[in-house]
N, C-alpha and C positions, 0 to 999 in steps of 0.2 A: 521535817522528815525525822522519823522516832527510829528507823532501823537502816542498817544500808541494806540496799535493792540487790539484787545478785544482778549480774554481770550479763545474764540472758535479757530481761525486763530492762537495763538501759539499752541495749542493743534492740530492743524492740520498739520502744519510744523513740529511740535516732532513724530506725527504718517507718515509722509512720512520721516521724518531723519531715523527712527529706523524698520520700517517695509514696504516702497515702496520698490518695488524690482528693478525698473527704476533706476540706478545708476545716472542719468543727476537729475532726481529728488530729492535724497539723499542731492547730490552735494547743487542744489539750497536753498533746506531748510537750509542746515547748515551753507550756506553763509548768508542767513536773518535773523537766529537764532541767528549767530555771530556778525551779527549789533545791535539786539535787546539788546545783554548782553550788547554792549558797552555805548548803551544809559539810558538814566537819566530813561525812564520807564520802566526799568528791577526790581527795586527795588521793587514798587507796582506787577508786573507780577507775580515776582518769590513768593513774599508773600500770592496772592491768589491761585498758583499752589500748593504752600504747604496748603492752609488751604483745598482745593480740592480734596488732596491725591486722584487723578485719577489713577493713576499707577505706577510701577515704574521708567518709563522713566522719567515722568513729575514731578515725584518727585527729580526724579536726579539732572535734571537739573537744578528747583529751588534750590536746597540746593546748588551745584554747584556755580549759580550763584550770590547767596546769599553772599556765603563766597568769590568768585570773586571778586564782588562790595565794600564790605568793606574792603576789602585786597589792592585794586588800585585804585578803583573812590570813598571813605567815604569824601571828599571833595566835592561830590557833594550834602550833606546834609546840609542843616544849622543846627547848634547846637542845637535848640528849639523842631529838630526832634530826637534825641538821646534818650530819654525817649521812646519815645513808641515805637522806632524800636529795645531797650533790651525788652523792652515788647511783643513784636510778635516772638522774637525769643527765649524769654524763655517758650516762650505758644507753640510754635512748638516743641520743646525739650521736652516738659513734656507729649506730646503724643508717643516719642521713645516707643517701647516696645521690648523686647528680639527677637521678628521676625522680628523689621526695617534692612533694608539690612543694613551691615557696610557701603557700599560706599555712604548710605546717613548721617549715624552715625558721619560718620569721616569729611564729608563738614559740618556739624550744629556743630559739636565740635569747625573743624577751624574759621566758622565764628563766633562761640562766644568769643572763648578764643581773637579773633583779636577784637572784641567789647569792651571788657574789655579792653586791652591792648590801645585801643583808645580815651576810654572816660575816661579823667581825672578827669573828677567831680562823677563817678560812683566807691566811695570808699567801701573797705570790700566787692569788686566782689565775690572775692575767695570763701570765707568766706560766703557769699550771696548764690551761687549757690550748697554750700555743705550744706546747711541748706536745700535751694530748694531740693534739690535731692537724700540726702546721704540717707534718712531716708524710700526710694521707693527702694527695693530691683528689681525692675523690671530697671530700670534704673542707674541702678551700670556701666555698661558699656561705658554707657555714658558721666555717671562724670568723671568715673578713666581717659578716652578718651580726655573730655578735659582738667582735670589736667596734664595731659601727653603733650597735644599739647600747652598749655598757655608756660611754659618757655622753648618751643624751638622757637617759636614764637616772642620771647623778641629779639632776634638777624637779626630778617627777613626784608632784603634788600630792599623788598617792601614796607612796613610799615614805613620804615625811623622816626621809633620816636623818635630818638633823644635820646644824652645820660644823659641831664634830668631828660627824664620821664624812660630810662630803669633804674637808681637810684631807682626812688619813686617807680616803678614798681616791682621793686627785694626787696624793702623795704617791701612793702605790702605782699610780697610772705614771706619775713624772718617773719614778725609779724603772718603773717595765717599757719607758718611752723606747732604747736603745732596741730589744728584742722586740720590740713591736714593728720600730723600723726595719731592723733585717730582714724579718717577716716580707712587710711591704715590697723593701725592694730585691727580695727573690722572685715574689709575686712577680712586681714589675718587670723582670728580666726575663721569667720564664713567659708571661703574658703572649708576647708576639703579636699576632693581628686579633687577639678574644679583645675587642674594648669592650664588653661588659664587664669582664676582669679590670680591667683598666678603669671604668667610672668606679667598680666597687672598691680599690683600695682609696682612690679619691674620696671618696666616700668617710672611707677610715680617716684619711689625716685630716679633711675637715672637722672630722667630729670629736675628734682628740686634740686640734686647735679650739674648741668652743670653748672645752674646761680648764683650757690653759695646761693639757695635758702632754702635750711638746713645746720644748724649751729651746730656743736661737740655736742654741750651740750643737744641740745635736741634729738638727734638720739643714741647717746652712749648708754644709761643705755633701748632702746627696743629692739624686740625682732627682729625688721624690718633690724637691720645692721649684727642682723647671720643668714637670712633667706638665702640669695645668700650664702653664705658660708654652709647653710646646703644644700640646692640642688644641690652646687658643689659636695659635699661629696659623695651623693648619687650615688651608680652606678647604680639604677631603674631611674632615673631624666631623663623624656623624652624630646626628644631633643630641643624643642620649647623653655621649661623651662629654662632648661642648657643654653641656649645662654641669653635667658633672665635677669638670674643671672650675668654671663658673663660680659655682656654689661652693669647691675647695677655697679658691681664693676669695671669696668673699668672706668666710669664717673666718679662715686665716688674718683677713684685714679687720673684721670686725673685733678680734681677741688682742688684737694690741694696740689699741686706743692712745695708750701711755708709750709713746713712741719712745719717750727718754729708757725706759727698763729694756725694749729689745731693737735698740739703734741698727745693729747691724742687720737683722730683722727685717726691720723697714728700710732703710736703704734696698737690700735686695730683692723686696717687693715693690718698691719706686720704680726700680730699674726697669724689672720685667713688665709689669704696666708699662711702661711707655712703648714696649717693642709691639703692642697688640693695636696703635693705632691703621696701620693699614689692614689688618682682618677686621677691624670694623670696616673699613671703606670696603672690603671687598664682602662685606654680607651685606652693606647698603647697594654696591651692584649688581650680588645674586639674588636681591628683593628677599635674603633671609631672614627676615622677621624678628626669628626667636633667637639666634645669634647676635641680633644687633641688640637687640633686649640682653644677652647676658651680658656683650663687653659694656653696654653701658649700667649693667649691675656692678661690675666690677669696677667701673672708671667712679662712680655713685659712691662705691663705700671705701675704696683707697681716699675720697674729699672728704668724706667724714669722718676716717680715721686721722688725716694731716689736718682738721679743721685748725684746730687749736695754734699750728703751727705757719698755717696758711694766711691765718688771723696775725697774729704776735709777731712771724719774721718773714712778713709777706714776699715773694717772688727772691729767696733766699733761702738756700737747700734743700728741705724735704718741701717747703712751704711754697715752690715752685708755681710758677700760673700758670704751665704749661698742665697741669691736673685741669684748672676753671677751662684749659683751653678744649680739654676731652669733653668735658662737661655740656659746654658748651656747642659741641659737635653733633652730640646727641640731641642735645635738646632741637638743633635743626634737621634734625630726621624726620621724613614727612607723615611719619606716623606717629599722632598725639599719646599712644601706650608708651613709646618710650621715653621722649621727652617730660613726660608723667612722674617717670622712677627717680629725675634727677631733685625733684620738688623738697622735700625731706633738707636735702643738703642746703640747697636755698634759705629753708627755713630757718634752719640753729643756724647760719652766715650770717643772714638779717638780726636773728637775738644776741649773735654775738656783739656784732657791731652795734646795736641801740645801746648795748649795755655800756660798751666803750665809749662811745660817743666822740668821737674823733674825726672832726672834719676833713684832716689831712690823710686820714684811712679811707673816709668814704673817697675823697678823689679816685687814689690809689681801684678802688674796685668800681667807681663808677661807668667805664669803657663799659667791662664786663656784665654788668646789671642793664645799661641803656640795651646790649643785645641779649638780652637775655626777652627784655620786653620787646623787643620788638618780633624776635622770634615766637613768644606766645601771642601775639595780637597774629601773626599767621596761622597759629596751629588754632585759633579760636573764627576760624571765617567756616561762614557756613559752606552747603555745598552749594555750585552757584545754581542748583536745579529744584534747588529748595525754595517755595512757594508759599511759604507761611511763616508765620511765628516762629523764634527760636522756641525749641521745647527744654524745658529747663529737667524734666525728667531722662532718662536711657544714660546711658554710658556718656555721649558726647554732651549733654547737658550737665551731666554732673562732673564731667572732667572741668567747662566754663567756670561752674560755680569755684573748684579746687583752684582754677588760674586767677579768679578776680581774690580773695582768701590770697592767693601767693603775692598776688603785685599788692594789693594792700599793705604785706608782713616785708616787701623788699623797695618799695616806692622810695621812701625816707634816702635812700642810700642816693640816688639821683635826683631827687626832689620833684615835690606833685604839680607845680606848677609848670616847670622844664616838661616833664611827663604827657602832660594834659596839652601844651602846647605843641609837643612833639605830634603827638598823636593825630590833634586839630592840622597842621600841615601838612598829616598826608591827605587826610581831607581836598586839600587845598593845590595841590599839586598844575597847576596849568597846564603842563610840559605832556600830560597822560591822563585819557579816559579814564577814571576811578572805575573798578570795579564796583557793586553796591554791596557785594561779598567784604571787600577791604574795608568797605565806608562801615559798617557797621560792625567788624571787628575793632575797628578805630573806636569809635564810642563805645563799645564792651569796654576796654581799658579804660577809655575817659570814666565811664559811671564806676568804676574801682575805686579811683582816686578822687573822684570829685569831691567826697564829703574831707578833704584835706587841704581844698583849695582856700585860702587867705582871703575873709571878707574883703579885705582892701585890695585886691586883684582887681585892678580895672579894664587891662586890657583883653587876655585873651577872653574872658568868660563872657564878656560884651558881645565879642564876635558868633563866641560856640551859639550862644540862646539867640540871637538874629538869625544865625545859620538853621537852628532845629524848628524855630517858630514860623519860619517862611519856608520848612522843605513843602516841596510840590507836588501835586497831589499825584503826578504818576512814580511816587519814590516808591520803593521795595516796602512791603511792607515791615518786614524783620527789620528794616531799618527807622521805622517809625514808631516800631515795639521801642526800640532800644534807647532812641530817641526821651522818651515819654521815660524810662526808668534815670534815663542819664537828667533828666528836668527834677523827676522827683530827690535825686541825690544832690543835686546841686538848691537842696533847700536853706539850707546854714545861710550859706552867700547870698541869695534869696533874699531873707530875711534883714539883710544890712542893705540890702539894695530892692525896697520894696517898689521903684516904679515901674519894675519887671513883673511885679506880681498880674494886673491886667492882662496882661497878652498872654501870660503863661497858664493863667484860669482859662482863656478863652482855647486855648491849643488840646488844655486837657477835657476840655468839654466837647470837645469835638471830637478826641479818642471815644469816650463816654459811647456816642454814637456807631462806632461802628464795631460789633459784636467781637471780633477777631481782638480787638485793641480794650476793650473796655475795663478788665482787670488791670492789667498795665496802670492806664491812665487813673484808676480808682486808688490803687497804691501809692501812686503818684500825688495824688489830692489827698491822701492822707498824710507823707509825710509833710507835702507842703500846711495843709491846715493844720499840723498840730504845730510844726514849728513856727509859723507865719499868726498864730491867733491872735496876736493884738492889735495886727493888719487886717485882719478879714471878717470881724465883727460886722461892717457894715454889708458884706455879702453873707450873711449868716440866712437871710429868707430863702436868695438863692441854692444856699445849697441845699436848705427844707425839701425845698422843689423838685431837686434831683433825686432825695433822701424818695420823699414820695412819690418818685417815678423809679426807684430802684429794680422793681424784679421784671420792667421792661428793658432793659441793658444786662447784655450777656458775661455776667458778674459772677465769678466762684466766689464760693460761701465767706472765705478771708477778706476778700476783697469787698464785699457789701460791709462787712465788718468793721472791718477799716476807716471805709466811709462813714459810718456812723462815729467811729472813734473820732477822727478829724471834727467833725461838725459840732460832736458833743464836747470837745476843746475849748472851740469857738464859743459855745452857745454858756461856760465857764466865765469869755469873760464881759458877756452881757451884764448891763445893770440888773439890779434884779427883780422887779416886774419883771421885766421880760427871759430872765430864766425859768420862771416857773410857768408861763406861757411857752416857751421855745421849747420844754422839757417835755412837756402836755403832748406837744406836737410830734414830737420825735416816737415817744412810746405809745400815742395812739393807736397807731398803724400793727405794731407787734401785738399789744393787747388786745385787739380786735379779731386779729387771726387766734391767739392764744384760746380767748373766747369761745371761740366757733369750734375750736377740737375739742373743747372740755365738754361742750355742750353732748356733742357726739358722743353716741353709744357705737365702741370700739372696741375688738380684739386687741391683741398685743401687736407694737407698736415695731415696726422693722424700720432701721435705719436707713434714713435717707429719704423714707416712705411721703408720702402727700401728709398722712396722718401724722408726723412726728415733729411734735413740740422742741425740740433744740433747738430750730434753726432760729424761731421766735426769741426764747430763752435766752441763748449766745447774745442775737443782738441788745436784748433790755441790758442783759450784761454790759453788754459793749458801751451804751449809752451811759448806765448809771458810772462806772468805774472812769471814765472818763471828763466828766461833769461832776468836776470838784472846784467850783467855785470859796472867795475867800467869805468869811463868814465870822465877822466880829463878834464878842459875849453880848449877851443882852438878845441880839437881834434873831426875827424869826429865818432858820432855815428857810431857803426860796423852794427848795427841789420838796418840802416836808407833805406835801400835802397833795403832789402827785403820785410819790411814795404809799403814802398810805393808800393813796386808790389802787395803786400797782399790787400793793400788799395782799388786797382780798384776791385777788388771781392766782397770784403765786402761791399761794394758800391753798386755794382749790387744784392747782395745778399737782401740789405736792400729794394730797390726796390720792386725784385720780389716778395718778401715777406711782403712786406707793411700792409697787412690787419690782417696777422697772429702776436697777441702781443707774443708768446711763443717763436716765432721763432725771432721777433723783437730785443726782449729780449736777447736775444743770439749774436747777429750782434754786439747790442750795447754794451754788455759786451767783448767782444770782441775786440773792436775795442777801449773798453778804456784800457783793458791791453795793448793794441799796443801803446797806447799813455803814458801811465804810465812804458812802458821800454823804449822808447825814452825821455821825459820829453820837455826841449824846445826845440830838436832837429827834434818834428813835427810838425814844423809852417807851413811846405808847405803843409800840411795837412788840418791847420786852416779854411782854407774859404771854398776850395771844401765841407769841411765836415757838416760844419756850416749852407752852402746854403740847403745841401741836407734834413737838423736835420730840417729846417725850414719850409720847402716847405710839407716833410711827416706829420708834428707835424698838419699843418692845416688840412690836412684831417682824421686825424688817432691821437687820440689822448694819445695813449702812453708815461709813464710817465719815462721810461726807454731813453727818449729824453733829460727829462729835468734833470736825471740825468747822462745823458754824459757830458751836458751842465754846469754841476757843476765839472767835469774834467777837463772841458778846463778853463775853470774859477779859479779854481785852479792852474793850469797850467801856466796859460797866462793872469790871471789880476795885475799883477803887471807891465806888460810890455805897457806902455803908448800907442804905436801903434794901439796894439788889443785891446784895453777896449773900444772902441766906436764901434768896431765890435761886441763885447760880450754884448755890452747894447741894441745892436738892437737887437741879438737875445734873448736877456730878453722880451723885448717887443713884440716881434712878438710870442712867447708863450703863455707871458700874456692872450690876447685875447680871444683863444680859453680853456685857462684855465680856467681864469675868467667864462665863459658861463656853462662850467659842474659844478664849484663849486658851481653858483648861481641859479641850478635846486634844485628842490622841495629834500632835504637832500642829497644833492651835496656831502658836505664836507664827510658825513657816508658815501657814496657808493665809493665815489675815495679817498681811504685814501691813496694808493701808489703813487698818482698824488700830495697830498696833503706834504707828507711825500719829493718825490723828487723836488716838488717846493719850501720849503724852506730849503731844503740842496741847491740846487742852490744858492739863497737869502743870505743865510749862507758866500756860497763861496764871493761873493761879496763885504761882510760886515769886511770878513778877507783878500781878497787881496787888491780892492781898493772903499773903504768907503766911500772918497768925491763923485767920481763922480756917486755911488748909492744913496748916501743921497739925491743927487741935481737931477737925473733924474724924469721926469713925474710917474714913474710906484711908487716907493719908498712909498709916501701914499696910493696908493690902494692896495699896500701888505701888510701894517701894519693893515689896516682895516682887508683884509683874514686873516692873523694871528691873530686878536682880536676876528672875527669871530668861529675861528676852537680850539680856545682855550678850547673849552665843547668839543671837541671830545675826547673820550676816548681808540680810538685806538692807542697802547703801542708807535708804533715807527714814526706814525704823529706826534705827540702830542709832541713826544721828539724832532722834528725837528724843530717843531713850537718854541719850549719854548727854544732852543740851539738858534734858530736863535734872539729869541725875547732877550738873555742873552748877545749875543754877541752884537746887536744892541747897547744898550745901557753902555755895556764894552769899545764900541769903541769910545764912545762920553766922557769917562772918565779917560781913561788909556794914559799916554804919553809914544811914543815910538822914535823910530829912525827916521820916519817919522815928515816933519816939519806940517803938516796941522792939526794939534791939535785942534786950537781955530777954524777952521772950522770945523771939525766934531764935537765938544762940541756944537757949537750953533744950528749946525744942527740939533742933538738929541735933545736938549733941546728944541728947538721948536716944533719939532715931539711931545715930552712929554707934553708941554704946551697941543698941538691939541689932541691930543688923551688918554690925560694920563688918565683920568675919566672914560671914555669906557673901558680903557684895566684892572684897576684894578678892577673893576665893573664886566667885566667877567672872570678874574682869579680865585676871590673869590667866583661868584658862579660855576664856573666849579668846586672849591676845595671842598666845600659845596654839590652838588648836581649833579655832572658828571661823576667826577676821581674816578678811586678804588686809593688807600691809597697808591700803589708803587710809584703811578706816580704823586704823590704831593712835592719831592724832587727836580723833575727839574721846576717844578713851584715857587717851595721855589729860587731857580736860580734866578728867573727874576725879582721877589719881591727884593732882595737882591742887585740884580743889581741896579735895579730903586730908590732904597733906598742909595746906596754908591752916583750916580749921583747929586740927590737932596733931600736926607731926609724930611726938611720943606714941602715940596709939597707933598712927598709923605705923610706923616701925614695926609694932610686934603683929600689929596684922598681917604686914606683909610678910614677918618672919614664918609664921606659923602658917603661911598658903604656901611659901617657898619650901619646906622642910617635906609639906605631902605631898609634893610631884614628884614623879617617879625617874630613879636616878639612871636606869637604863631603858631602852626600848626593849619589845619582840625579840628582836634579833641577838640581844646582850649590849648594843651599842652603848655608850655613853653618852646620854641625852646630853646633860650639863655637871659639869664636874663644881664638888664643892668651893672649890677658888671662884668657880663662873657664877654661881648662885650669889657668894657672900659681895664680888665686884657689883652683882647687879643691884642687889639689896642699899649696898653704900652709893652707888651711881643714883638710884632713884632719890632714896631719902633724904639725900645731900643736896637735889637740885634744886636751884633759886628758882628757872625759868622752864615754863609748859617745854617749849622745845627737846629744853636738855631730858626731860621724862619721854616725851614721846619715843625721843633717837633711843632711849636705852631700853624700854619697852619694844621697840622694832628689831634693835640687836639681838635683845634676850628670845623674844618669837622664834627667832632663826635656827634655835638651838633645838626647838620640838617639831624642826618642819622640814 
């Protein structure tokens, strides 16, 4: 937008956004409208639609835009403008009145609290605007609103102010804590029966507990830190309120972790938690749901706040068991939502204690963990009117998956055998009809633990598989599913005790048969045949049999899959004649179908379709990646020579399929497990395959190429013959590589292109180094890798900076290899040419790109470049440090020179990746 719009013409466009009834019309306006916000004269716009107050539309969207524009363009202001745009927008604020819609209420709250939060020279804000405002009863709403949104604000990834100014920022709030309270509790006092008054100052002091913006001392002795504890209390507290309180103290508890700094603090929220156990019981008698969900939010994170302490000085002062006993309480509430929320706490209890490792600790909590499981083996039974299979998909399936995941992470603490034997007993019970609801949450737990049971267990697990191998044929069938997964878990123990293997093949073959059960039981015979393969050799035709009666058994796509992997295990550790017969066998059946669709004259190919080669594909997959038999030097590959007949297929497959990446996709995965169970015994592979990767790669630019391409490169660069083959086909990628990465945000749109071209690069760099260092492509990839270094997608980024690590590892490490002193010169010279560029954009990708996970393998490269030539890297990094900018937008003080010269001596000084990574994450913090 080249001019601003007058003030008619946007009021014309908001009256066709929100009232043409011309949908094309709608459209249009809200694309002009959307350029208007992104432009520099939105600021004036939005400021005369609000002094205009024509409607509500027009008001929206000023406010809207208002809080927009300072949230992500207040850089387009010069500083000298900051006075009087807090001026225009405390003067639109002062006209709120108790009928302003909220959803303009709540955009002037965010664009002021973010105003503040910006202008560093606009000291005593807080303070300022509770003077403006507190003393206008018509405008309470609005204040409480913004003091509610200013410190959640302090943390927002758009604003990047730096943690500096969030310091001075949380300073000013601890100093204006005292008037902030007054505020509240006049609030509070004048309140009466408004509890919407009442959630919103709650509102306020949890959100000023998140920043650590009220201190013990001055909240302790009001009346502000028992309000949430009395409207817990209350069984009249309507529900708005009750969550509201809820959510106070759960901030509250969540901001002081470090019990030792606000002792009295926590004592006084110890206290008041425990007065809230009877309104739990009394919202488990009024069947209120979402009340019992908050006291056990509450009881949830007072345990995770005292973990530390609950751990260290168990059932002694803060560290009280009477917290595990609330916990507890919940967790036996008949609804698995809530019992869900307590899960979390479970988990860091369990990591804490593995870490300790303390026998006479786990005593100590084992009561509490024995009910703990036994109350999830109830909230895991099905309904008893349920007639089939448990469904491992919906809400209640995925809650199962979370409880077998939690007893897995807390088992240890009571032990899996105790566990699995408890569980087997109530099986066993004489005294009472078992429910088959019970019986097969009984074995839910058991298949959790099973894979922890002690081969040398003789007793109970003799009993469990008599019990499962003989149920009767009128059992449930959910219990026969579960059954058949608790057999496949129990393969380890299996495997020490093979004369269970017979009846346990014969059980699961008999699932096989009946459609409902057939996955199950396929899963089943895959862990047992891959664990079990050097027992089940002599059933190896058998399974052929099943193999080739597969797509008559009611089998999902995994689960056929599976079955082929088990088999293809097996058929590993056949002598070998008979792998290359057994192998014949297996891939016949996929080649055949494979065949017949290639043959066919086909449109494009919809997934899932009768016409769609994957399902083939996957399985040759499955077969070849599996059937890795041992194979001495000298001797011929067994698998070499059905390979190659598979080869011409997959050859023709990749053709036909050239335009389709899904199916592409599939070929080439495919076709490198084929090469990864031969190893260099597919050379006669190498160039057919190579020409073919090269010729498709030009037209079709599929990134699943250039990761085969790092297979054979693997493979086959160490072999001096083919490395001037594998550099051509380097290059002849490049090109069309090059051309997508240097469109308009190239590197952001083909991050898999990006990702598989320097795992190629990678492979190079690890088989043969010199003759990458020395070819033409070598510096225009270090530039792409300088380039994509800001991208922030998880597993580019990681390829980028693996490669960029190895790079420079390889110019510094001596090995068995004698070209040493030519790859050190090589790199060094690369680092002479490029090294300013690359640290130049490392450090602002750390600063201003990456989330915080992925500054670790950056920490990598930094490390690397630093063991290479420390000296040089020093002055690089001085000279990248000196051109970032020493304030923000707003005048803030990004990093002051003491912070720069600490980070510069913290980096350059460190022995270990670690110590770089933590000081490159500190340093981050400063631009974010």
């Amino acid at each position: 937008m080249e001019q601003a719009p007058t003030l008619d013409t946007v009021c014309q466009a908001l009256q066709a956004l929100y009232n043409n009834p011309d949908m094309a019309g709608k459209e249009k306006a809200s694309v002009w409208l959307g350029e208007l916000q992104k432009s520099v004269f939105a600021w004036q716009i939005a400021d005369q639609l609000l002094r205009l107050n024509q409607s509500l539309e027009s008001c929206y969207f000023a406010a809207q835009t208002m809080r927009t524009k300072i949230q992500y363009a207040f850089h387009e202001l010069p500083v000298n403008s900051h006075p009087s745009l807090r001026d225009s927008l405390i003067e639109h604020a002062s006209k709120i009145t108790p009928e302003t819609p909220p959803v303009i209420v709540t955009q002037l709250s965010l664009a002021l609290a973010d105003l503040i939060l910006q202008i560093p020279s606009w000291k005593g804000g807080v303070v300022e605007i509770i003077q403006k405002f507190g003393s206008n009863a018509q405008q309470t709403s609005f204040l409480l609103e913004v003091l509610t949104v200013l410190p959640e604000e302090i943390n927002s990834r758009s604003l990047r102010l730096g943690a500096n100014r969030r310091q001075e920022v949380i300073a000013e709030l601890t100093s204006a804590c005292p008037v902030v309270l007054q505020l509240l509790t006049a609030c509070s006092e004048s309140a009466g029966d408004d509890k919407r008054l009442q959630a919103r100052i709650f509102r306020v002091v949890g959100s000023w507990f998140s920043v650590g913006g009220i201190s013990q001392d001055a909240i302790i002795n009001t009346p502000l830190l028992q309000a949430p504890f009395e409207a817990l209390r209350h069984r009249e507290t309507p529900s708005h309120l009750h969550e509201a309180a809820a959510d106070c103290l759960c901030t509250a508890l969540y901001s002081m972790e470090d019990i030792q700094k606000h002792p009295t603090l926590a004592q006084a929220l110890f206290e008041g938690v425990l007065t809230l156990t009877e309104g739990y019981h009394l919202s488990v008698a009024d069947e209120d749901s979402d009340k019992s969900i908050n006291y056990c939010r509450v009881f949830t994170e007072i345990a995770e706040a005292f973990l530390n302490v609950i751990v260290t000085t168990p059932n002694q002062g803060l560290g009280d068991f009477r917290i595990l006993e609330l916990l507890l309480t919940c967790v036996g509430h008949h609804l698995y939502e809530v019992a869900e929320i307590t899960f979390n706490f479970w988990y860091r209890l369990s990591e804490d204690m593995y870490q300790k490792n303390d026998m006479a600790l786990n005593e100590l909590f084992r009561p509490y963990i024995q009910r703990l499981l036994i109350s999830l083996a109830k909230h895991c039974q099905l309904d008893p009117d349920h007639d089939t299979i448990p469904d491992d998909t919906g809400d209640f399936g995925e809650f199962r998956l979370r409880v077998s995941e939690l007893i897995k992470d807390v088992v240890f603490i009571v032990g899996s055998t105790p566990c699995f034997s408890q569980m087997f007993s109530n099986l066993q019970n004489p005294t009472q009809n078992i429910p088959w609801d019970a019986s097969e949450a009984s074995l839910f737990v058991m298949t959790a633990v099973a894979k922890n049971i002690l081969p040398e267990e003789k007793e109970i697990v003799p009993q469990v598989l008599e019990a499962v191998l003989n149920l009767p044929e009128t059992v449930h069938i959910a219990v026969r599913y579960t059954s058949l997964q608790l057999v496949g878990e129990l393969c380890e123990w299996i495997e020490r005790n093979p004369q269970y293997l017979d009846p346990v093949l014969q059980f699961l073959l008999a699932g096989l048969q009946q459609p409902s059960l057939a996955s199950a039981a396929a899963n089943a015979l895959q862990s047992i045949s891959i664990q079990c393969r050097d027992h089940l050799t002599k059933h190896f035709q058998g399974l052929v049999q099943i193999i080739q009666a597969m797509d008559t058994f009611n089998l999902s796509t995994d689960a056929a899959i599976g079955l082929l992997k088990g088999t293809a295990s097996i058929l590993a550790r056949l002598p070998h004649p008979k792998i290359a017969e057994g192998l014949r066998t297996l891939s016949s059946f996929q080649i055949a179908q494979l065949n017949k669709l290639i043959a066919e004259e086909t449109g494009p190919v919809k997934q899932g379709s009768d016409n769609d080669p994957t399902v083939w594909l996957d399985r040759l997959a499955a077969i070849f990646r599996y059937t890795n038999p041992t194979v001495n030097n000298g001797q011929v590959h067994p698998c070499q020579a059905v390979i190659q007949e598979v080869w011409l297929v997959l050859s023709q497959a990749c053709n036909k399929y050239q335009a389709d990446v899904r199916i592409t996709e599939r070929c080439c995965r495919c076709i490198r497990f084929a090469i990864r169970c031969l190893g260099k015994n597919s050379a006669t592979l190498l160039t057919p395959l190579v020409t073919q990767m090269v010729q498709l790669y030009q037209v079709h630019q599929h990134s699943c190429f250039l990761y085969l391409g790092s297979i054979l490169t693997d493979e086959y660069g160490t072999e001096p013959g083919c490395i001037p083959g594998l550099l051509d086909m380097l290059q002849a990628f490049c090109g069309p590589t090059f051309k997508i990465l240097e469109e308009h945000n190239g590197l952001r749109n083909h991050p898999d292109t990006v990702d598989d071209l320097f795992r190629l690069c990678l492979r190079f760099i690890q088989r043969c180094p010199v003759p990458f260092l020395q070819s033409p492509m070598c510096k225009p990839l270090i530039c792409c890798a300088i380039a994509a270094c800001s991208l922030d997608h998880k597993d580019a980024n990681a390829s980028v900076m693996k490669f960029l690590a190895d790079f420079f590892k390889c110019g510094r490490e001596k090995d068995d290899r004698e070209d040493f002193e030519v790859r050190q010169t090589l790199v060094k010279q690369l680092l002479n040419d490029h090294g300013q560029a690359l640290i130049h954009a490392i450090i602002n990708a750390c600063i201003y790109c990456l989330p915080t996970y992925m500054i670790p393998d950056v920490a990598e490269v930094v490390h690397e470049i630093m063991l290479i030539d420390r000296p040089m890297f020093c002055v690089l990094l001085e000279t990248t440090l000196k051109a970032l900018p020493a304030e923000n937008s707003g005048g803030a003080v990004t990093a002051t020179h003491k912070q720069l010269t600490d980070f510069h001596k913290a980096v350059t000084s460190a022995e270990a990746m670690k110590h770089v990574s933590h000081s490159l994450r500190d340093f981050s913090r400063l631009y974010r």
